[in-house]
PDB file of N, CA, C and O in Angstrom:
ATOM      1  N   UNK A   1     -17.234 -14.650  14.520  1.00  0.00           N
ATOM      2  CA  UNK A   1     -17.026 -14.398  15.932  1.00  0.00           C
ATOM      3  C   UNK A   1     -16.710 -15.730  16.619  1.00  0.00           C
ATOM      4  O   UNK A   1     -17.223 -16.812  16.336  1.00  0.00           O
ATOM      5  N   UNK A   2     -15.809 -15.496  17.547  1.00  0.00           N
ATOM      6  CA  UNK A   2     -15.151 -16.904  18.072  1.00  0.00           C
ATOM      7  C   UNK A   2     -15.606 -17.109  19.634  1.00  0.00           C
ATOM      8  O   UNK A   2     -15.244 -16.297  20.485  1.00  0.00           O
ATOM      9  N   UNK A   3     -16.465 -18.302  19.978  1.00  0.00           N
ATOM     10  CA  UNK A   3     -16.678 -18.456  21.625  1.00  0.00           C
ATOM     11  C   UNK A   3     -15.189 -18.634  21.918  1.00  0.00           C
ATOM     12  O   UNK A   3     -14.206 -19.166  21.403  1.00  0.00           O
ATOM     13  N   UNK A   4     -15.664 -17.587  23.516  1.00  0.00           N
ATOM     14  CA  UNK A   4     -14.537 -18.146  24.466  1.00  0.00           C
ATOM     15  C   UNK A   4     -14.727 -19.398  25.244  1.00  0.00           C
ATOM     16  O   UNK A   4     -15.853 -19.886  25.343  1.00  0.00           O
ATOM     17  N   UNK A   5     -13.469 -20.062  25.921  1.00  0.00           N
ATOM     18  CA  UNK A   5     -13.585 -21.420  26.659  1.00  0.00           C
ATOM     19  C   UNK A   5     -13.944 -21.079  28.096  1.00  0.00           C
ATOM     20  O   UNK A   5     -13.207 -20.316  28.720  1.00  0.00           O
ATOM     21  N   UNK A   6     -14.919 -21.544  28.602  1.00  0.00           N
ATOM     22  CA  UNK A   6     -15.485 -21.013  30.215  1.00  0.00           C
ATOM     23  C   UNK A   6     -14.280 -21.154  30.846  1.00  0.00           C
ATOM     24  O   UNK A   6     -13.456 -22.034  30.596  1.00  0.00           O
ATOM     25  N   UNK A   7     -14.147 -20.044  31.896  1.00  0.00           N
ATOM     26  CA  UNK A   7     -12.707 -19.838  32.601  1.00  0.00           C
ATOM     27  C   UNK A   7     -13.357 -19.984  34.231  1.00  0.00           C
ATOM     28  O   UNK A   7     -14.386 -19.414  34.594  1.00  0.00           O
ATOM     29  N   UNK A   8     -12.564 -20.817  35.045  1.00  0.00           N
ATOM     30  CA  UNK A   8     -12.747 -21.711  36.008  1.00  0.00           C
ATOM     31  C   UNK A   8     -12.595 -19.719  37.076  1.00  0.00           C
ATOM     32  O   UNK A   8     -11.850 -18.767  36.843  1.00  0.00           O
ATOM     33  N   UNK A   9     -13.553 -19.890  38.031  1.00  0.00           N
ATOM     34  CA  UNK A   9     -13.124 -18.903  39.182  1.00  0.00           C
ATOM     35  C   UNK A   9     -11.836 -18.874  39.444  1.00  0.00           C
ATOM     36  O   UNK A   9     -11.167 -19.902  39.338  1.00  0.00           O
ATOM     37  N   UNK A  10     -11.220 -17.541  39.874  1.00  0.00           N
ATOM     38  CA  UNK A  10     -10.260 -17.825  40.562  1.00  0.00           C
ATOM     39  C   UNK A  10     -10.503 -18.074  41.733  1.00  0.00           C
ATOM     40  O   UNK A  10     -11.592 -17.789  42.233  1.00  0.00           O
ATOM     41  N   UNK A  11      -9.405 -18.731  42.483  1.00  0.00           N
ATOM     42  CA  UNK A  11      -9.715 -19.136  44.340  1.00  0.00           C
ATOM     43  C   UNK A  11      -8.866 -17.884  44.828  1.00  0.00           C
ATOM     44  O   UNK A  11      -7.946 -18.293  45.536  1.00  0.00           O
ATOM     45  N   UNK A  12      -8.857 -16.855  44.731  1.00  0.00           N
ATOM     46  CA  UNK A  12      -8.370 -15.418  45.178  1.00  0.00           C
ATOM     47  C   UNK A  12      -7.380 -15.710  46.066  1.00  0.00           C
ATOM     48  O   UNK A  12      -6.966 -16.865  45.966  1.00  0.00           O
ATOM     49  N   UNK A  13      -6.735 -14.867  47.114  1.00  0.00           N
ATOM     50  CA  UNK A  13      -5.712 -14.510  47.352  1.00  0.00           C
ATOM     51  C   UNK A  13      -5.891 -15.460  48.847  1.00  0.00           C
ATOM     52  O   UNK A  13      -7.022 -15.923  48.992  1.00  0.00           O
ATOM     53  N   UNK A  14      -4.946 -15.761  49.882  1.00  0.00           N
ATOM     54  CA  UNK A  14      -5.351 -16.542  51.514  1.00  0.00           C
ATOM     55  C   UNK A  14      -4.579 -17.362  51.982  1.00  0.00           C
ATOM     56  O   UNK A  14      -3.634 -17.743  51.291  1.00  0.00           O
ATOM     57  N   UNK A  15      -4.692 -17.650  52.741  1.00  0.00           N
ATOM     58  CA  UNK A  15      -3.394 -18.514  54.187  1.00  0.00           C
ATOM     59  C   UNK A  15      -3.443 -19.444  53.301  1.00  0.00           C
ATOM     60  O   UNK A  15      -4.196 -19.447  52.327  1.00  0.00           O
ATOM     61  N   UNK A  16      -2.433 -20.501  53.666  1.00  0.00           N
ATOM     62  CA  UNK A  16      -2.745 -22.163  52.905  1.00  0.00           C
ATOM     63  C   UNK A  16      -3.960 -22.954  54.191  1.00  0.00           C
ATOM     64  O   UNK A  16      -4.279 -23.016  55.379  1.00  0.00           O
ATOM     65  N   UNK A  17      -4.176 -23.320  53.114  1.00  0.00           N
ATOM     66  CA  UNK A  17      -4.981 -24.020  54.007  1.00  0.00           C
ATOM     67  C   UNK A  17      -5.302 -25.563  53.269  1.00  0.00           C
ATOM     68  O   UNK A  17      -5.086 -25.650  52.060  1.00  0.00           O
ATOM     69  N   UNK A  18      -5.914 -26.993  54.152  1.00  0.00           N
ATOM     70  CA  UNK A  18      -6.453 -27.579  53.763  1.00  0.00           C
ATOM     71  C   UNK A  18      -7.891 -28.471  54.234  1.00  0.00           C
ATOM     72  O   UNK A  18      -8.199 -28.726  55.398  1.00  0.00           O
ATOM     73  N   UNK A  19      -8.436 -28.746  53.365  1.00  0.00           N
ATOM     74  CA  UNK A  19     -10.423 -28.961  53.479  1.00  0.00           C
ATOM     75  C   UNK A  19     -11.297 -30.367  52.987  1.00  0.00           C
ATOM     76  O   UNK A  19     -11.857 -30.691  51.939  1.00  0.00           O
ATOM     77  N   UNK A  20     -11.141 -30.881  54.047  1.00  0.00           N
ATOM     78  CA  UNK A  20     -12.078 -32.241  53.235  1.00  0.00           C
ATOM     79  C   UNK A  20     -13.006 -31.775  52.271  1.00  0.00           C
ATOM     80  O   UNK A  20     -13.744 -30.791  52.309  1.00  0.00           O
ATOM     81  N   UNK A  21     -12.861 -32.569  51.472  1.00  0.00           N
ATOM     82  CA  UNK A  21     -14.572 -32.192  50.760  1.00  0.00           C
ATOM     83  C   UNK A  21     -14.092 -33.834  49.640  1.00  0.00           C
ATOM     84  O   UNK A  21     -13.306 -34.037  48.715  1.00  0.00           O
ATOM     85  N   UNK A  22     -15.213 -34.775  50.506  1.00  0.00           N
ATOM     86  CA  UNK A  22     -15.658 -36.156  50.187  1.00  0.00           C
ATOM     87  C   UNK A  22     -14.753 -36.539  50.466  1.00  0.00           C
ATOM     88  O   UNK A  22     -14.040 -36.141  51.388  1.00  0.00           O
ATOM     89  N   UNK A  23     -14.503 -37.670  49.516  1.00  0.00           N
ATOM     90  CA  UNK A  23     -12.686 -38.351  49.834  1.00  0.00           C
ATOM     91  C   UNK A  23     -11.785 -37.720  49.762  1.00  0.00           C
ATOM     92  O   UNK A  23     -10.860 -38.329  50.299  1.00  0.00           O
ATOM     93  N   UNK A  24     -11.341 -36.397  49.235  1.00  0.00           N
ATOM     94  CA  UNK A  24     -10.553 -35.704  48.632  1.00  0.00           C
ATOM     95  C   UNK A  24     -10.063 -34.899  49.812  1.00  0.00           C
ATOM     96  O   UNK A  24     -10.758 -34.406  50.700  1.00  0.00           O
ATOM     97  N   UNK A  25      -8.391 -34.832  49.638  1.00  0.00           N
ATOM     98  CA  UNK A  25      -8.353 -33.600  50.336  1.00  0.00           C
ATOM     99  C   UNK A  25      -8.058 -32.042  49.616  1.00  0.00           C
ATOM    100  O   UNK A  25      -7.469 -32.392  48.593  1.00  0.00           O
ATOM    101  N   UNK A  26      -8.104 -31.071  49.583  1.00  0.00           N
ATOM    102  CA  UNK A  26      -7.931 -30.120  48.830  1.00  0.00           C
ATOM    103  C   UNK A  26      -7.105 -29.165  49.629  1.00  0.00           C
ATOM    104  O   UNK A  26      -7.404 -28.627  50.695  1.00  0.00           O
ATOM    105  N   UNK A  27      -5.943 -29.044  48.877  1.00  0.00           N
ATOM    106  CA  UNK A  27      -4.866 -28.337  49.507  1.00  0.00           C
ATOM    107  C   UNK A  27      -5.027 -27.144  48.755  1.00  0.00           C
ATOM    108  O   UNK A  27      -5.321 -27.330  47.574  1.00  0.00           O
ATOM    109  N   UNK A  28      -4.856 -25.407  49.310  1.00  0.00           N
ATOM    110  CA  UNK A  28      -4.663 -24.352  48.923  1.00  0.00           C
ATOM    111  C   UNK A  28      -3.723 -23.720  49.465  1.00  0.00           C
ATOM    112  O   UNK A  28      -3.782 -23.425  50.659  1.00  0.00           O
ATOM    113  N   UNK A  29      -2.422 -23.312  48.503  1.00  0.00           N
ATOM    114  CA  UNK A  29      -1.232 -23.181  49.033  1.00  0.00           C
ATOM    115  C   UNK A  29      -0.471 -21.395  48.144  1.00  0.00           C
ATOM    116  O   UNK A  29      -0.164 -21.190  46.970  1.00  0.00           O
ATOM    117  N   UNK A  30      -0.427 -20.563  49.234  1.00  0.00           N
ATOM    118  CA  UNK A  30      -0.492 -19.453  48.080  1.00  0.00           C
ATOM    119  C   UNK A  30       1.070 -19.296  47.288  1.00  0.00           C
ATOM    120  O   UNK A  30       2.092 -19.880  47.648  1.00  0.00           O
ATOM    121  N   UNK A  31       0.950 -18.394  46.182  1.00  0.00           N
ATOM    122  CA  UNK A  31       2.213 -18.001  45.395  1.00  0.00           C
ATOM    123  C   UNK A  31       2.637 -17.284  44.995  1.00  0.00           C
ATOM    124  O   UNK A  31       1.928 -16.287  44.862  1.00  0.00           O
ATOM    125  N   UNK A  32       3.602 -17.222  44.658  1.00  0.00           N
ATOM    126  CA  UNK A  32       4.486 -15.688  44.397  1.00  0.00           C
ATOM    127  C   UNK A  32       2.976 -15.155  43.100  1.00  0.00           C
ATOM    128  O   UNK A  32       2.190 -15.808  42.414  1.00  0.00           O
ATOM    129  N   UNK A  33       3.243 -13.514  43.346  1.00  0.00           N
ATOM    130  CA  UNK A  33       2.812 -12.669  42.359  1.00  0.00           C
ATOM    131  C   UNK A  33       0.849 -13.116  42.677  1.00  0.00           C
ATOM    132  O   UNK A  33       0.031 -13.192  41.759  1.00  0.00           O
ATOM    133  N   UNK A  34       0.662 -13.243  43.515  1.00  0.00           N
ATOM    134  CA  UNK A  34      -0.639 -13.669  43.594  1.00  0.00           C
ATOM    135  C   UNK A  34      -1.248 -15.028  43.649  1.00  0.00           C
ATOM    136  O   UNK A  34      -0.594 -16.016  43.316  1.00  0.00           O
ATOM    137  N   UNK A  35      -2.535 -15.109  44.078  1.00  0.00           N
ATOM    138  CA  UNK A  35      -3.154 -16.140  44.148  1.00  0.00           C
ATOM    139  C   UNK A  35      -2.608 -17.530  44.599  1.00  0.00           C
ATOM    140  O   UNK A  35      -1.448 -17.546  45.010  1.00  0.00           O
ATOM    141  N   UNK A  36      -3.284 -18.657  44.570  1.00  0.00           N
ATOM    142  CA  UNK A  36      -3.014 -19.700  45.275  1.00  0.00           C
ATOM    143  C   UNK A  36      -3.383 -21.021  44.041  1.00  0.00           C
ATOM    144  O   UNK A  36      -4.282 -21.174  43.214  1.00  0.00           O
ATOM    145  N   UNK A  37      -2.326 -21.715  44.394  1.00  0.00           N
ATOM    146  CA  UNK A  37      -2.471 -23.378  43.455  1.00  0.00           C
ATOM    147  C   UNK A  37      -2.908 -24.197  44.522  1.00  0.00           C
ATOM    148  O   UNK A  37      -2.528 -24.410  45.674  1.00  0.00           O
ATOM    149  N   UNK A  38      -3.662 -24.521  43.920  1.00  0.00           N
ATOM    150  CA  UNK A  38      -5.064 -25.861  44.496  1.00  0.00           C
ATOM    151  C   UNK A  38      -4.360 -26.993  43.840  1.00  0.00           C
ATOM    152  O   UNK A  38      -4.023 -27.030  42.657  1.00  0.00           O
ATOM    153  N   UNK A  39      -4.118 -28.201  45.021  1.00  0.00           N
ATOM    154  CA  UNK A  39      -4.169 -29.703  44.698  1.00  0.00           C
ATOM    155  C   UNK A  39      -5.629 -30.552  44.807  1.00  0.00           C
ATOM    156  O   UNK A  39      -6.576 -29.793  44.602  1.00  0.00           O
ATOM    157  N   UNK A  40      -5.792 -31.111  44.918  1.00  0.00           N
ATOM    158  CA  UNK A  40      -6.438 -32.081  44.968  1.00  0.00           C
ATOM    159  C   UNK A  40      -6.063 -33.135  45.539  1.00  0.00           C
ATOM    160  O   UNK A  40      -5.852 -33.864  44.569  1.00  0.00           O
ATOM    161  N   UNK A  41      -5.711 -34.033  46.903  1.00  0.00           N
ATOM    162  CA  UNK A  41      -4.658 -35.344  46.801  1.00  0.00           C
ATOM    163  C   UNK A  41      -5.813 -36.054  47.849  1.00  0.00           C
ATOM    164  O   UNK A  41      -6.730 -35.483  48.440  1.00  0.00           O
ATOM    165  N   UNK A  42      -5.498 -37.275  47.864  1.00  0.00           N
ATOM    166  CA  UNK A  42      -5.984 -38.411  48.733  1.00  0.00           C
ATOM    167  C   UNK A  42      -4.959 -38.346  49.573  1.00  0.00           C
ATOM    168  O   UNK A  42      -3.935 -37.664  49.583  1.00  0.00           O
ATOM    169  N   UNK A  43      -5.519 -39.406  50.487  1.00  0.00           N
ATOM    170  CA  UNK A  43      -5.133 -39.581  52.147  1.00  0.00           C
ATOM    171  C   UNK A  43      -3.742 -40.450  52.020  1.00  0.00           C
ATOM    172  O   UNK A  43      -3.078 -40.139  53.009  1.00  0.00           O
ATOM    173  N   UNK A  44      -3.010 -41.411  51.223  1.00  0.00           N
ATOM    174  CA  UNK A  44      -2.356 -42.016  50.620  1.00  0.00           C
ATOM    175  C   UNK A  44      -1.249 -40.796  50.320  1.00  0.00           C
ATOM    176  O   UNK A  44      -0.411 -40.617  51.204  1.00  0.00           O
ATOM    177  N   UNK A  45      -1.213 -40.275  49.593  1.00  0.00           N
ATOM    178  CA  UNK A  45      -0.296 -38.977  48.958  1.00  0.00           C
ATOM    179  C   UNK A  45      -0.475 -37.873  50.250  1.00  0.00           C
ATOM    180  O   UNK A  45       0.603 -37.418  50.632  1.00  0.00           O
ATOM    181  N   UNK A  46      -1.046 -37.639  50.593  1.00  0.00           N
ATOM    182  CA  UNK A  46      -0.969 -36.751  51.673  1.00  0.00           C
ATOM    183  C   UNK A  46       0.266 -36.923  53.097  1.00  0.00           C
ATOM    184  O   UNK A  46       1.015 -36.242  53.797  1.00  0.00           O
ATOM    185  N   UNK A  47      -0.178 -38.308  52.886  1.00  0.00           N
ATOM    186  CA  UNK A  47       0.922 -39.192  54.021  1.00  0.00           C
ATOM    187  C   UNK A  47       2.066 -39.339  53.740  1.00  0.00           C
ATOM    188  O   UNK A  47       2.991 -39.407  54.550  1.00  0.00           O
ATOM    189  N   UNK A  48       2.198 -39.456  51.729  1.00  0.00           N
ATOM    190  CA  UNK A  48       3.476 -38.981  51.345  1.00  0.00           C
ATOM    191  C   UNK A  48       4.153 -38.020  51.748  1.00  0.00           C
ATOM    192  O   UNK A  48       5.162 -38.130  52.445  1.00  0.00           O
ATOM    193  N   UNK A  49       3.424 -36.463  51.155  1.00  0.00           N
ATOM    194  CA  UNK A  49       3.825 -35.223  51.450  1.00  0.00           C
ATOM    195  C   UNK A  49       4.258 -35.093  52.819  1.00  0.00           C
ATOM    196  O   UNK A  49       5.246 -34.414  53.100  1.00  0.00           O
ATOM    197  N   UNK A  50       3.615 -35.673  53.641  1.00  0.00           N
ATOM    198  CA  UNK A  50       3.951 -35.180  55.054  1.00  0.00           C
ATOM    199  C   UNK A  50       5.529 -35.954  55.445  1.00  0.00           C
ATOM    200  O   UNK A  50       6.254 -35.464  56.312  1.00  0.00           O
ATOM    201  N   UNK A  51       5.828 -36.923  54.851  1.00  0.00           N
ATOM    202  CA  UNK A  51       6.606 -37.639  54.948  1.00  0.00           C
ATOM    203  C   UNK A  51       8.110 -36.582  54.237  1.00  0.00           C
ATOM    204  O   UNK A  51       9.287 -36.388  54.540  1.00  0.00           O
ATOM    205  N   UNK A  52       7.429 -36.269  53.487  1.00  0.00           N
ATOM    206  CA  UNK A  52       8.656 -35.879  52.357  1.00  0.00           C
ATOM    207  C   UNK A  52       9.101 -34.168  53.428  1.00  0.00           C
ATOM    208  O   UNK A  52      10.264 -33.794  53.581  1.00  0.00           O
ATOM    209  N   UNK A  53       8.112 -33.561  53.894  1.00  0.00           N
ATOM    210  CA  UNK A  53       8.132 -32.298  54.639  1.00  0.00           C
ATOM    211  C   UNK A  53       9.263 -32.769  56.192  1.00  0.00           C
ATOM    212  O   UNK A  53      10.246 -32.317  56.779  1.00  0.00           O
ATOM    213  N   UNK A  54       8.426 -33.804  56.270  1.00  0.00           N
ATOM    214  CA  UNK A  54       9.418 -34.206  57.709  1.00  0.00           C
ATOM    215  C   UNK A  54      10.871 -34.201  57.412  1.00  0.00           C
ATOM    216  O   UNK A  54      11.682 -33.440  57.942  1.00  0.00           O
ATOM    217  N   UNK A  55      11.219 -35.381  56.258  1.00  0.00           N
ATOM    218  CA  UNK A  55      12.563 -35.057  55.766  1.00  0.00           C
ATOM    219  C   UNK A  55      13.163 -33.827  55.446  1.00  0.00           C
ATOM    220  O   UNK A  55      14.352 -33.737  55.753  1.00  0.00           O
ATOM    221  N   UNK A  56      12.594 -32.777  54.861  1.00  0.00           N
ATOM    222  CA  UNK A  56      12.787 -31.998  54.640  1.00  0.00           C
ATOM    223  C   UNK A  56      13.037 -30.564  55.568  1.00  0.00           C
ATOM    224  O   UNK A  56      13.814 -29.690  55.181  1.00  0.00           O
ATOM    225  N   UNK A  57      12.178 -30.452  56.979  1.00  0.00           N
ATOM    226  CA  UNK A  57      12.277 -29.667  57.365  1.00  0.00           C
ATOM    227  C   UNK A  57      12.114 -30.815  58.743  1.00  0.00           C
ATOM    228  O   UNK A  57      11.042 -30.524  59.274  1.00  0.00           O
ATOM    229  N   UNK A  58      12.442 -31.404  59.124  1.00  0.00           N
ATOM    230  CA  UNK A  58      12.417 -32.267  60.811  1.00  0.00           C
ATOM    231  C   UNK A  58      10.930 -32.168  61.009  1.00  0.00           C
ATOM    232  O   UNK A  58      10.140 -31.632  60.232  1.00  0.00           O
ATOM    233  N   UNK A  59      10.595 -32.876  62.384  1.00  0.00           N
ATOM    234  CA  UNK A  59       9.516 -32.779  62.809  1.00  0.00           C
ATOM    235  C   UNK A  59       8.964 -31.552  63.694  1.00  0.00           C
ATOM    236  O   UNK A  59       7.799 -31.553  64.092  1.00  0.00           O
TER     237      UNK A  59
END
């Protein structure tokens, strides 16, 4: 008989959203066919993204 590998919760279905928690920021961003992909990014990369969104879609 073979153990299974512990399988992480899912973060279920929801708006995007994002949430301090410590240094971290934690981005939840939802996706096709269900559920939502979680980042993880610092304040550094965040300032990226926002940067790259501005280009991308104006201010």
């Amino acid at each position: 008989m073979h153990s299974m590998a512990a399988m992480k919760p899912r973060t279920g279905d929801g708006p995007m959203e994002v949430t301090q928690e410590g240094r971290s920021l934690i981005m939840r961003v939802p996706i096709d066919g269900g559920g939502r992909l979680v980042l993880e990014i610092n304040n550094d990369e965040a300032q990226a993204l926002k940067q790259c969104l501005i280009k991308a879609v104006g201010e």
